[in-house]
C-alpha positions as CSV (number, residue, x, y, z in Angstrom):
1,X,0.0,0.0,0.0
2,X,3.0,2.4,0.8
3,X,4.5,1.5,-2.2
4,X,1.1,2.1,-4.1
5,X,0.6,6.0,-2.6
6,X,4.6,6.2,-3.3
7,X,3.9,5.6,-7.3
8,X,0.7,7.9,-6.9
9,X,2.6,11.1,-5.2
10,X,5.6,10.9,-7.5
11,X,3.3,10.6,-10.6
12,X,4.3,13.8,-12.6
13,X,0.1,14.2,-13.6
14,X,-0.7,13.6,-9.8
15,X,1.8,16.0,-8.8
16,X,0.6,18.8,-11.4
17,X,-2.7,18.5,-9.4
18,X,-1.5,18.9,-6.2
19,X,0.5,22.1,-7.4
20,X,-2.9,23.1,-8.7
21,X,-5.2,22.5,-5.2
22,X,-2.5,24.2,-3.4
23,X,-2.6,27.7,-5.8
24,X,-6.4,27.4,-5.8
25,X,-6.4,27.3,-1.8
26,X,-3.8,30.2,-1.6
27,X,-6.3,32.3,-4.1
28,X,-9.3,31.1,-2.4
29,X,-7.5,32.4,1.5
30,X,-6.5,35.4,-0.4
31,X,-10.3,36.2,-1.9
32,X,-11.5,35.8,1.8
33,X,-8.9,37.6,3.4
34,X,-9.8,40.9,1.4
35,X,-13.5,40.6,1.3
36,X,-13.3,40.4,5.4
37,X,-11.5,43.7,4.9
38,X,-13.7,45.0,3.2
39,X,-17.1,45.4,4.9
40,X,-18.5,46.0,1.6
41,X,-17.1,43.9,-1.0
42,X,-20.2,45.2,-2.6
43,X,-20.5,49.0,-2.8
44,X,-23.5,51.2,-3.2
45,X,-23.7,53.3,-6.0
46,X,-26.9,54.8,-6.4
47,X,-28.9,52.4,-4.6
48,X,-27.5,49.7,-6.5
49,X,-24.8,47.0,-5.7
50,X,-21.3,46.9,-7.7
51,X,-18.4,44.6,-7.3
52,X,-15.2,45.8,-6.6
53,X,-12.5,45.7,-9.6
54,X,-10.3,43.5,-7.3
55,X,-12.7,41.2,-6.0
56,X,-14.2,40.8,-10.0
57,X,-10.5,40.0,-10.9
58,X,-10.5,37.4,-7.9
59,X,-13.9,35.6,-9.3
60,X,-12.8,35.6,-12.9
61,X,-9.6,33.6,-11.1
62,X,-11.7,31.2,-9.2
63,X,-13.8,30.6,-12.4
64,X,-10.7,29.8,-14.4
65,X,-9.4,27.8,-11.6
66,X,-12.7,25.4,-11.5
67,X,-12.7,25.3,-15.1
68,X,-8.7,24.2,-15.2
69,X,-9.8,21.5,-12.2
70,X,-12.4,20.5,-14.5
71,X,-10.6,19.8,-17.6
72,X,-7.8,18.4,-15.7
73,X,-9.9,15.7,-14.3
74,X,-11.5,14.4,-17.6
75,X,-8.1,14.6,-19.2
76,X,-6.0,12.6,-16.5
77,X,-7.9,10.7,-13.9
78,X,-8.9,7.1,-14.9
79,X,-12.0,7.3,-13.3
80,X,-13.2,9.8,-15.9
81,X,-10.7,8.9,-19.4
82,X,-11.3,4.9,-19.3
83,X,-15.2,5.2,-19.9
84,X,-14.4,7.5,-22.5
85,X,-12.1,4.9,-24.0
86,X,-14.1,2.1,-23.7
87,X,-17.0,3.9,-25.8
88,X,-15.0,3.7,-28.9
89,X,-12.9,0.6,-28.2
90,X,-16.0,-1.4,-27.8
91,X,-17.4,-0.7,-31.0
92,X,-16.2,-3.4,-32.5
93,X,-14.5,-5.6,-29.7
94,X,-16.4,-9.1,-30.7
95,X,-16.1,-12.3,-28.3
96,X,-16.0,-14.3,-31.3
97,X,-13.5,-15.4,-33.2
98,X,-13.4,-14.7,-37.3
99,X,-14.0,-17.3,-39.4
100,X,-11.3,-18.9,-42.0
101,X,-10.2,-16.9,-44.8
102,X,-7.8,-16.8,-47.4
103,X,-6.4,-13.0,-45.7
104,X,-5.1,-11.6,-43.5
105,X,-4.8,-7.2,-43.3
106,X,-2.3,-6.2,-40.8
107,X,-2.0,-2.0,-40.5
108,X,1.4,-0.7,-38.7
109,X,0.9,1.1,-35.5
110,X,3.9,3.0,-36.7
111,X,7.7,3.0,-36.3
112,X,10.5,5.4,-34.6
113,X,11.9,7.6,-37.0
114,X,15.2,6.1,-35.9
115,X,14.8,3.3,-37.5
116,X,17.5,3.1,-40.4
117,X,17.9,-0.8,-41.5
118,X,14.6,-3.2,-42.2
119,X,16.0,-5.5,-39.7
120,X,15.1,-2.6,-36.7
121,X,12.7,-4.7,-35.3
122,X,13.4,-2.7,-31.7
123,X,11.9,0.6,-33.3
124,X,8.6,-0.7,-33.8
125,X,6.0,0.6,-31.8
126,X,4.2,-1.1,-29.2
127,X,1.2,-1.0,-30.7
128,X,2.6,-2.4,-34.0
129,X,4.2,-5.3,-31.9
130,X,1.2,-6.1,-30.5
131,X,-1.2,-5.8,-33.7
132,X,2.0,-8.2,-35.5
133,X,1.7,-10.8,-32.8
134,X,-1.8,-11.3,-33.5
135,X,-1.5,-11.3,-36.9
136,X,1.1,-14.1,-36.0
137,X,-1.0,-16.3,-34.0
138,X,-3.8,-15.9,-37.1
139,X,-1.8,-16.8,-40.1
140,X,0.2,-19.9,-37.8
141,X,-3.0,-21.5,-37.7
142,X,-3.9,-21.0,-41.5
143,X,-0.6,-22.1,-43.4
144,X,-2.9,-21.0,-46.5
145,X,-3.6,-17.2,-45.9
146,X,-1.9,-14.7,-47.2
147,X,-0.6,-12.1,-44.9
148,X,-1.1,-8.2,-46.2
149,X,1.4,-5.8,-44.7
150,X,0.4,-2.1,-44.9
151,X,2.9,1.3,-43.9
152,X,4.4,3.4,-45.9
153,X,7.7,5.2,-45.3
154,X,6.9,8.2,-43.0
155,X,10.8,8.8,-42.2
156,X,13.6,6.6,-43.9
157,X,12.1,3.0,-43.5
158,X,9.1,1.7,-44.9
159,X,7.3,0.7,-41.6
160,X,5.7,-2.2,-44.0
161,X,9.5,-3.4,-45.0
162,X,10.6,-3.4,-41.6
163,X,7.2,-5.3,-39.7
164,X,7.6,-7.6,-43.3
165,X,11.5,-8.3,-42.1
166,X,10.3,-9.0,-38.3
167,X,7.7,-11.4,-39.8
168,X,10.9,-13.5,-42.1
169,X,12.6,-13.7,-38.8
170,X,9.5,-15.7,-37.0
171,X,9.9,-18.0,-40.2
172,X,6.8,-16.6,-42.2
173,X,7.9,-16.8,-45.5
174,X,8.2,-14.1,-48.2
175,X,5.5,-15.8,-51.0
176,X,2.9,-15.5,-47.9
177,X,3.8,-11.8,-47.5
178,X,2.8,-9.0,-49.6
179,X,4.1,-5.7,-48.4
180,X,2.5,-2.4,-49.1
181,X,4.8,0.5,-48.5
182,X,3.6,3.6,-50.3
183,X,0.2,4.5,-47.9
184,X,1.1,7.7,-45.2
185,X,-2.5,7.3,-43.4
186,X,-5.1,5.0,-42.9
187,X,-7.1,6.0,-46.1
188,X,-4.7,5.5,-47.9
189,X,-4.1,2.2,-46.6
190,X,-7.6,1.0,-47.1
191,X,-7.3,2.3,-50.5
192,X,-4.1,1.0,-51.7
193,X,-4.9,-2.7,-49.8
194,X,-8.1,-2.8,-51.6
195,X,-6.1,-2.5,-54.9
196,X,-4.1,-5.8,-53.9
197,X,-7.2,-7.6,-52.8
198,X,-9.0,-6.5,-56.8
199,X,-6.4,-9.0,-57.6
200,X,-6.7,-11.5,-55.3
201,X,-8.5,-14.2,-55.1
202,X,-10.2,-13.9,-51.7
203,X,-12.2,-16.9,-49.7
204,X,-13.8,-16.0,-46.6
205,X,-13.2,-12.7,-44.4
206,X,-10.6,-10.7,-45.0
207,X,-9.4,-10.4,-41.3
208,X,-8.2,-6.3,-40.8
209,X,-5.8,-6.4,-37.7
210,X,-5.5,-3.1,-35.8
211,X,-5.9,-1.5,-32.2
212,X,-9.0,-1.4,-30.8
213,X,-9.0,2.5,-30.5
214,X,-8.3,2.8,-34.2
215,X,-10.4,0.1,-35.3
216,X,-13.4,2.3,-36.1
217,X,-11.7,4.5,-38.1
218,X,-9.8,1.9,-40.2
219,X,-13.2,-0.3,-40.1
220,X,-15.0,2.4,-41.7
221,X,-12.1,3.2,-44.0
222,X,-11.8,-0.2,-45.6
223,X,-15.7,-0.5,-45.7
224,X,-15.8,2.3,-48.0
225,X,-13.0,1.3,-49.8
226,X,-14.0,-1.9,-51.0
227,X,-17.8,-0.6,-51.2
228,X,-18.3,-1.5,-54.5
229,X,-16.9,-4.9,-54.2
230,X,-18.2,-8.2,-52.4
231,X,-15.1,-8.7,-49.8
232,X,-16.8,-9.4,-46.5
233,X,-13.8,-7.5,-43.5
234,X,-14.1,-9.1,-39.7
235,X,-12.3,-7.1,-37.5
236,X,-9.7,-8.2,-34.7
237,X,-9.3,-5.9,-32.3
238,X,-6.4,-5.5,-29.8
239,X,-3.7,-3.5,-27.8
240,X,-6.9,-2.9,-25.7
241,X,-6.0,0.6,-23.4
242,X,-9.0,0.9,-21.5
243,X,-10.0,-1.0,-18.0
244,X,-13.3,-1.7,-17.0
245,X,-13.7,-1.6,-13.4
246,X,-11.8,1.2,-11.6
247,X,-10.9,1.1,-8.1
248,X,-11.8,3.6,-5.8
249,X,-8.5,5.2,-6.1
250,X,-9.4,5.7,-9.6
251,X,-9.6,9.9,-9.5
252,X,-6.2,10.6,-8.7
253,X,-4.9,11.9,-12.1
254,X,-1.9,9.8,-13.7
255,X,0.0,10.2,-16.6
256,X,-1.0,7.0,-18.2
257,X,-4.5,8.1,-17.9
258,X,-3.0,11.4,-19.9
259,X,-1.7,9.4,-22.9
260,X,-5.1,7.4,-23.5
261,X,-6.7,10.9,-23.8
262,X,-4.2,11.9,-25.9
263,X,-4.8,8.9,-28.0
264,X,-8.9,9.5,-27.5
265,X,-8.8,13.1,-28.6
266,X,-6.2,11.9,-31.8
267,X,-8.6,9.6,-33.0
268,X,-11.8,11.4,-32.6
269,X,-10.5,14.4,-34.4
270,X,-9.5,11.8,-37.3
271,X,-13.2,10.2,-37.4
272,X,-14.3,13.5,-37.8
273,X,-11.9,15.0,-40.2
274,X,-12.4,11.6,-42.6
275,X,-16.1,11.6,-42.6
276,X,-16.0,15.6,-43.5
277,X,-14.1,14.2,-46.4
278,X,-16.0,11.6,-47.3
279,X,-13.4,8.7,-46.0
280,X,-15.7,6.9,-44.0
């Protein structure tokens, strides 16, 4: 439990809000202090009330302080950012498994900019390490299916080329692979991968593999993509970043609760930037 309250006080987010409580008390003492002074913090002026300039300054800061408090909640305490995560996960987060099919999309979750040489594998991102290990487990149980790689090259390395090389090192081999490196978002990967599959000679689901917070975007993206054509998509979910049941503890802001927002507000700015365009 010490140990717990430990990680919780030396949290960077946690800290921020203690900083925060502490000014608001010093400028709530201070209000107080000068309105006592004042036996009119209200003066007459012809037989009306007006505020004093200082004490409107004052409650235009407490205002902005409840407002910061506010906004600092929803964006950093668990309690508040997980239900706001699990609204979009959960839009496509199915208990059952995809059927067999003769593909399998896999869409990179990015790569570091440091990456230099295909054979990187350290500088891919977590999420692209998780969506490739699941993409893994699928194709290992269906020798047969055909594994799509899709990431263009937002820096030096084709983030395709490089999860493509990880996937040779596992012992997938190359004829299974078919690597598509020119897309920079995820319209362009739905459109580009739609391409491939014209040519293909699909069975079955195409199985899109991407994290869960994303999912709805690239869903949609692929849906409209291959609208015109009679490719069924399941979608496989993962690198799942929102918990279900938070303990009581749950309002004490934390950074990690900071980066899922971050990750929240990124993809529901893109939902609605692609469906003003006509991407979804």
């Amino acid at each position: 439990m010490l140990s717990l309250l430990r990680t919780w006080l030396l949290d960077p987010a946690a800290l921020l809000f203690i900083a925060s409580i502490i000014v608001g008390l010093i400028l709530v003492k201070s209000s107080r202090n000068r309105l006592r002074r004042r036996s009119a913090g209200f003066k007459t002026v012809r037989g009306r009330f007006s505020l004093n300039r200082r004490d409107v300054v004052s409650f235009r800061a407490m205002i902005i302080l409840c407002v910061w408090f506010l906004m600092f909640a929803v964006a950093s305490s668990p309690i508040f950012v997980n239900p706001l995560v699990n609204i979009l996960e959960k839009r496509h987060a199915s208990t059952e498994s995809c059927a067999v099919g003769s593909h399998v999309v896999l869409l990179s979750g990015g790569v570091s900019s440091r990456a230099r040489t295909n054979d990187q594998f350290d500088k891919m991102s977590y999420a692209t390490f998780v969506r490739a290990t699941e993409a893994y487990k699928i194709i290992s149980q269906e020798p047969e299916a055909t594994l799509i790689i899709s990431g263009g090259e937002l820096f030096r390395v084709a983030e395709a080329r490089v999860i493509g090389t990880y996937f040779e090192s596992l012992g997938v081999s190359k004829d299974r692979m078919i690597l598509e490196s020119r897309s920079k978002n995820t319209h362009e990967n739905a459109v580009r991968v739609a391409a491939i599959l014209a040519d293909e000679d699909v069975v079955g689901p195409v199985r899109l593999v991407s994290s869960a917070m994303h999912m709805p975007r690239a869903l949609g993206s692929f849906e409209k993509a291959l609208d015109d054509t009679d490719v069924d998509l399941c979608p496989v979910s993962v690198d799942f970043l929102g918990i279900d049941r938070m303990l009581w503890f749950g309002w004490v802001p934390q950074v990690t609760a900071l980066v899922k927002f971050d990750h929240l507000i990124h993809e529901v700015v893109a939902l609605v930037v692609y469906r003003f365009k006509g991407w979804l």
